[in-house]
N, C-alpha and C positions, 0 to 999 in steps of 0.2 A: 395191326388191328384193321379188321374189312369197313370199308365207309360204308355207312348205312344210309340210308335214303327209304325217306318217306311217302307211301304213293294209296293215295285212297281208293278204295273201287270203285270203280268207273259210276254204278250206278245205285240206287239205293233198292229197284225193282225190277230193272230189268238185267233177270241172272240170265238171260240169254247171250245179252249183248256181254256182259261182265267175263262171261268162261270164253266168250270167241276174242275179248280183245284184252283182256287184263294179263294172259301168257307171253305177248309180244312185249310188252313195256319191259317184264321181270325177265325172259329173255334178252335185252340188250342192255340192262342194268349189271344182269349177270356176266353177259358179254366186255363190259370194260371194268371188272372187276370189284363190283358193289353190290353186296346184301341189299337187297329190298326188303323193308317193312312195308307188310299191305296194312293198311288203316279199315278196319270193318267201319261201315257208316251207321252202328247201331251203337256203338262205343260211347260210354259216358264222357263229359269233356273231361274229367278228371284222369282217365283212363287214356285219353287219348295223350293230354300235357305229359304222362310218363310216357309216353311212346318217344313223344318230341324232342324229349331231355337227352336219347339217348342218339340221334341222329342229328346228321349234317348237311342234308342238304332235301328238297322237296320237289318232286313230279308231277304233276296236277297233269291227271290225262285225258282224253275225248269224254266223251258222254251222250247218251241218244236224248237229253234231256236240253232244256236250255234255260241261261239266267235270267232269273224275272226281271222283265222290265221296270218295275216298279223302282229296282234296285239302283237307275242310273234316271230314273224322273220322268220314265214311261207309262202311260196304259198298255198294254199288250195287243197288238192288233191281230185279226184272225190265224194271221197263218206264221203265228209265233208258237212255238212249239210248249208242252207241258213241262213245270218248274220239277225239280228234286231239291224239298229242302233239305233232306234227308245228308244228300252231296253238299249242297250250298254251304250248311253248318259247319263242314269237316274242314271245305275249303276255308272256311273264314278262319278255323282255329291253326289250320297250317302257314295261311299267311301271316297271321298276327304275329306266330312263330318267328318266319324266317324275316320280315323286316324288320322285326325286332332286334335280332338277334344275325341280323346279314348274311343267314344262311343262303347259297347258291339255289336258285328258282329253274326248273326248266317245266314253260307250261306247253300245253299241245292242245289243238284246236278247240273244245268247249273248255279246256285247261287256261287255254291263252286268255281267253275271253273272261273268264271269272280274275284272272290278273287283270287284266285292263278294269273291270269295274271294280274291282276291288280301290285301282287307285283313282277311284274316281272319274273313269269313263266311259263313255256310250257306244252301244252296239248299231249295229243295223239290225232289226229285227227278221228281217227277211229279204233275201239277195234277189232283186231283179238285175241281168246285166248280163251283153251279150258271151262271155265265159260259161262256162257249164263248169260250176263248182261241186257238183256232185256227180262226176260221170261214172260212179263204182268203186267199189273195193279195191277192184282186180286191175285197174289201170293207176301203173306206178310213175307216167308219166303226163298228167294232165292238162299244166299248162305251165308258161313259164314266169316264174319270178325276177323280177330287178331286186339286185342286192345294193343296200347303201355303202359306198366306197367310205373306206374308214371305221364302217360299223362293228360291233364282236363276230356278227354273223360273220363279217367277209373275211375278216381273218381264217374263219374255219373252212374257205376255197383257195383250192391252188389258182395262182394264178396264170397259169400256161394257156395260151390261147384264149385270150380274154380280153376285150379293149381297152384303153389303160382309161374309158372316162363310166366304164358301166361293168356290173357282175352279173351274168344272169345266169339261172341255175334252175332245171325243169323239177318239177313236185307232181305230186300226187295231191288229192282235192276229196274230202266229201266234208261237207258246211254248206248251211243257208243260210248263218248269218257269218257277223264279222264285227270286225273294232270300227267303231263310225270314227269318234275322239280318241283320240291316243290319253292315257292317265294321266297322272302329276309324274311327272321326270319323266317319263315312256318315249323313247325316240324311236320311228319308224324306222327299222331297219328290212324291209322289204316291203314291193307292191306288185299286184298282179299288171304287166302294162296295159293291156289290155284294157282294163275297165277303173283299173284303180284302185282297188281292193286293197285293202293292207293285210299283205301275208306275216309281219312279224311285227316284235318289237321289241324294245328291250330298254332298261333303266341305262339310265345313264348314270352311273357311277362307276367309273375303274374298277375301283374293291370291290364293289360287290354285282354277283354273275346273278341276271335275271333275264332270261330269255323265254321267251314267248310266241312259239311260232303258231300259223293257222293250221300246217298242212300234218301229216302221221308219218314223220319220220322212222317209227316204231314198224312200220308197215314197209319199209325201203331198206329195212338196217341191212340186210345182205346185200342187198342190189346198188348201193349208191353213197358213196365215198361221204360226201354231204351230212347223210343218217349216220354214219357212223361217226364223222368229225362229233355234231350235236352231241350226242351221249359224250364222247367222250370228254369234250370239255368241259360239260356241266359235272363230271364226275372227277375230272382232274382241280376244279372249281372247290368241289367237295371235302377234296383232300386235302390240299390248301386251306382251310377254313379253320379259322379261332375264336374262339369265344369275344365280342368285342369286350375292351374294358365297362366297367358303370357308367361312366362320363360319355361315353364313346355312342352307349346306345340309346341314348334320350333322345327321342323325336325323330326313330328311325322311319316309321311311315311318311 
C-alpha cells in the first residue's frame, strides 16, 4: 500500500505562487515513494478529517503569506507580512491530526513556523541581521547552517570530513522571519552561525518524527544529498507509523 501524505496548498490566493511551488514538494514526495494528497484550502473540516483518516504522515509547505502575530501574543508590526486564514485553518486541522495521532511531521520554512506556533512559540516578525536570508530562488547555496550533534537532523549527514565537535551543512534561504522561542518539546536542531537564526527544529520524542526546517529543501532535492536524506526519512517515518493505542494518545499535544 503507497504511504499517503498530506500536504496543503501553499496558499489560499496566491495561485501564482501555488503552481510555481506546490510541483516541487509532490515531485520529491513522488520521488521517495509516497502518494501525496494535496489538501484544497477551501475544504469543509468535515471533508478534510476524511482526507486525514486515510494518511500517515503531513507536510506543511512554504507560503508567501505569514502567521498572525496575534497567534503567539503579538501586534503585527509594519513590515510583517499579510495573514492567510484560509492556510492557518488547514494547518491547524493537520496538526491536531498528527499530534494527536503521532503522525510523522515534516514542516518547511512558513511550514516550520506555523509548527513552532502551533506549540506554543514565537516568531521574529521580521529579520534584521547581517546574513541575507532572502538572496533568491535561484541560489542553492546561501549560507551555512550548524547542525546539532546528536540531533534527527544530524543523523541524516554523512559524517566524512566533518569535525567530530560541529555539523555544518550549506542551505538555500528565502524568509524574513523565523522561530524567536522554540515550542513546548521543540529542540533546536540547527542555527545560522552567523547571526543566530534558528534554521530548524524538531520534537523531542524518539517515536515520533517532527521536523521542522526554515530553508526549501524541496528546491535542492536534485542537487544535495541533505534534500534528499530530509524526504526521505520523514517518509520512511511515514511508513513505520501505527495508529497509537486509546491510552497511548491522550494528551498528545
Amino acid at each position: 500500500m503507497p504511504i499517503r501524505i498530506a500536504i496543503p496548498e501553499p496558499t489560499t490566493t496566491d495561485h501564482a505562487y501555488n503552481q510555481r511551488s506546490l510541483p516541487l514538494y509532490l515531485a520529491c514526495l513522488h520521488a521517495v515513494g509516497a502518494t501525496p494528497i494535496v489538501v484544497p484550502l477551501h475544504e469543509r473540516q468535515d471533508r478534510v478529517a476524511k482526507v486525514l483518516a486515510g494518511v500517515q504522515g503531513i507536510l506543511l509547505p512554504g507560503s508567501g503569506f505569514d502567521v498572525d502575530p496575534q497567534r503567539y501574543g503579538e501586534d503585527p508590526i509594519p513590515e510583517c507580512g499579510e495573514q492567510d486564514p484560509g492556510r492557518a485553518a488547514v494547518d491547524e486541522l493537520l496538526l491536531q491530526d498528527a499530534f494527536n495521532l503521532r503522525k510523522p511531521i515534516l514542516g518547511i520554512c512558513a511550514g516550520a513556523q506555523a509548527v513552532n506556533v502551533w506549540r506554543n512559540g514565537s516568531l521574529v516578525q521580521d529579520l534584521k541581521t547581517p546574513v541575507n536570508h532572502r538572496p533568491g530562488r535561484e541560489v542553492v547555496e546561501a549560507h551555512p547552517v550548524h547542525i546539532a550533534l546528536g540531533s534527527r537532523l544530524a543523523a541524516l549527514l554523512p559524517r566524512e570530513d566533518q569535525p567530530s565537535d560541529q555539523i555544518e551543512a550549506q542551505v538555500n534561504s528565502s524568509h524574513h522571519q523565523a522561530i524567536r522561542v522554540p515550542g513546548d518539546n521543540l529542540l533546536v536542531s540547527a542555527i545560522s552561525p552567523r547571526d543566530g537564526v534558528i534554521e530548524a527544529v524538531e520534537l523531542d520524542s524518539p517515536g515520533h518524527f517532527v521536523l521542522a526546517v526554515q530553508w526549501h529543501p524541496e528546491r535542492t532535492y536534485t542537487q544535495q544529498p541533505l534534500s534528499r536524506a530530509i524526504f526521505a526519512a520523514f517518509v520512511r517515518a511515514a511508513e513505520a507509523w501505527q495508529p497509537p493505542r486509546m491510552d497511548d494518545s491522550a494528551g498528545a499535544k
